[in-house]
C-alpha positions in Angstrom: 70.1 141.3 117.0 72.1 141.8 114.3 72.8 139.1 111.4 76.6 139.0 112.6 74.9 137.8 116.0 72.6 135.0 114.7 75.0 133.7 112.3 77.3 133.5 114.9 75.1 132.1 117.6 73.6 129.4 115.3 76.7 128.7 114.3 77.9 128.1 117.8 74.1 125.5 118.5 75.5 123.6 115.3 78.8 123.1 117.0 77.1 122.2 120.3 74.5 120.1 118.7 77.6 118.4 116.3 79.2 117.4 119.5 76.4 116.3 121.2 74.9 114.1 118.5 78.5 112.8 117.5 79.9 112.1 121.1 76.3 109.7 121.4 77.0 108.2 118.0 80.5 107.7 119.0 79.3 106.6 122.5 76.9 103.7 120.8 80.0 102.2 118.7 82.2 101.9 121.6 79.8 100.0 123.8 78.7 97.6 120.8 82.3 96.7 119.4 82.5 94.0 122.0 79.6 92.8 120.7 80.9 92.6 117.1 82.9 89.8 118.3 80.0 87.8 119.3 78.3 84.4 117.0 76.1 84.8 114.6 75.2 81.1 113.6 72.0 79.8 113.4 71.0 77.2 116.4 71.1 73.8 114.6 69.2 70.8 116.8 71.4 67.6 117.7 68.7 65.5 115.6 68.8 68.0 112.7 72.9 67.4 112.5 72.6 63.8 112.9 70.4 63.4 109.7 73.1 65.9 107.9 76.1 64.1 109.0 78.4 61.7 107.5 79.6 60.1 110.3 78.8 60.8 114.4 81.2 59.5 116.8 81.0 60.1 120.9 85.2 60.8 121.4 86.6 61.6 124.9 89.8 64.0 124.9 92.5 62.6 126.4 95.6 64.9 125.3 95.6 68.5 124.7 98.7 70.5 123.1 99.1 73.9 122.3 100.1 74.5 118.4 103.4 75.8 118.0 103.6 78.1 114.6 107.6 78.0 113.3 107.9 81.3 110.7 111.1 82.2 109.5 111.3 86.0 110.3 113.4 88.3 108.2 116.8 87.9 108.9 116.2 84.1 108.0 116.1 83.2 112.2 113.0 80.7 113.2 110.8 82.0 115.4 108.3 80.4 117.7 105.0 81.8 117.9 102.0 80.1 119.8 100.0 83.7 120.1 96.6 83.1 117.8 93.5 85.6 117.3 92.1 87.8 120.1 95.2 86.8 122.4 93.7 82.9 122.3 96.3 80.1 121.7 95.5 77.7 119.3 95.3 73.9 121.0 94.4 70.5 119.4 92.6 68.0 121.7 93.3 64.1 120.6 90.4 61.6 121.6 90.3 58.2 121.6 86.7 57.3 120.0 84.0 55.6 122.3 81.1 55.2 120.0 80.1 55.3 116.2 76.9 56.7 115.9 75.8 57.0 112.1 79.1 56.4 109.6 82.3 54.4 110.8 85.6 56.1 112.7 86.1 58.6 109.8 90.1 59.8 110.1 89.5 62.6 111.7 93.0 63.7 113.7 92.1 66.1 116.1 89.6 68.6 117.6 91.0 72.0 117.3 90.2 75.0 119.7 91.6 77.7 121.6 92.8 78.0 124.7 89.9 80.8 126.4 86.5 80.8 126.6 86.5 84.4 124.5 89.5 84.0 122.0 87.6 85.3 119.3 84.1 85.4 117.7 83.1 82.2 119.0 85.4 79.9 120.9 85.3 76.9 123.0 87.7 76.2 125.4 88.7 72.8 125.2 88.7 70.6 127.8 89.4 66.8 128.8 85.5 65.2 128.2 83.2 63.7 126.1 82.4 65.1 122.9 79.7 64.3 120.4 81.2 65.3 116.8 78.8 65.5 113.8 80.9 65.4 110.8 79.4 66.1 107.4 82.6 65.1 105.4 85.1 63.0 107.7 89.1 62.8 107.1 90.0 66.7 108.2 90.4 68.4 111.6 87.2 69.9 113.0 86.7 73.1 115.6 85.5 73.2 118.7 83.0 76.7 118.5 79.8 77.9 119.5 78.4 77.2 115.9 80.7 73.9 115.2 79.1 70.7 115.3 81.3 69.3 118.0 79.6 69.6 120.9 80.5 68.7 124.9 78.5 65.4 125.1 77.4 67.0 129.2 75.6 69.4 127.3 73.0 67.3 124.9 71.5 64.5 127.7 67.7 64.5 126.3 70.1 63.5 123.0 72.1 61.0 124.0 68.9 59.6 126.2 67.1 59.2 122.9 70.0 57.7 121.4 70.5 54.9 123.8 67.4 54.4 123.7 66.8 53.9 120.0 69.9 51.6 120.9 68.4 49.2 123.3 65.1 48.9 120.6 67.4 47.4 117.9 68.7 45.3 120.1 
């Protein structure tokens, strides 16, 4: 075998081998960029955010409306855009409040969301229900998420067993 030969066969097993390995690497980032859309907030217990909030209410949303964004565009004309991250609308869900936990009926105006399930890293899709919010500071908007501390009152029943219980002893 001459040296023209062996250079130019292991050049040809680098190419292979450069394809190979880069096609997998390539492969690997493809199947985990769906992932890089997913939560990465640390799982807070219901009785943990009660001792860290301000103020708890039980709310039930009774109107949702999708948020309308006016921006002038460059020839000065308004234009209406309702289009938010991921393809997700943005919506704001107004409650009427049902119960003061911990705190008094702070101001808070509205539970925003999105309008799918997967809208973004980690969305909620807001629906017409019960909601427990845990708010740490009260007066200003908060988010319906996976890692927010608004959660679908359905969803914590061993909590809001142990609540009305703790209730009825006062009483």
């Amino acid at each position: 075998m001459t040296i023209y030969k062996i250079i130019r066969y292991s050049t040809a097993q680098f190419k292979l081998s450069y394809l190979k390995y880069g096609g997998l690497a390539i492969l690997l980032i493809l199947s985990l960029m769906n992932r890089a859309n997913a939560c990465s907030c640390r799982f807070t217990p219901p009785e943990e955010m009660l001792e860290q909030s301000k103020h708890v209410l039980i709310v039930e949303v009774n109107q949702i409306e999708t948020v309308v964004i006016e921006e002038e565009n460059l020839n000065g004309h308004l234009e209406r855009e309702i289009m938010g991250p991921f393809g997700a609308n943005p919506t704001r869900g107004y409650f009427e409040v049902l119960e003061v936990i911990k705190g008094s009926k702070a101001q808070i105006p509205y539970i925003s969301a999105y309008d799918q399930e997967n809208g973004g890293m980690c969305h909620k899709k807001l629906k017409q229900t019960k909601y427990v919010i845990f708010e740490k500071e009260g007066n200003q908007p908060v988010t319906l998420s996976l890692c927010s501390w608004v959660k679908e009152a359905d969803t914590l029943t061993t909590f809001m067993h142990k609540l009305s219980e703790k209730a009825l002893q006062s009483k």
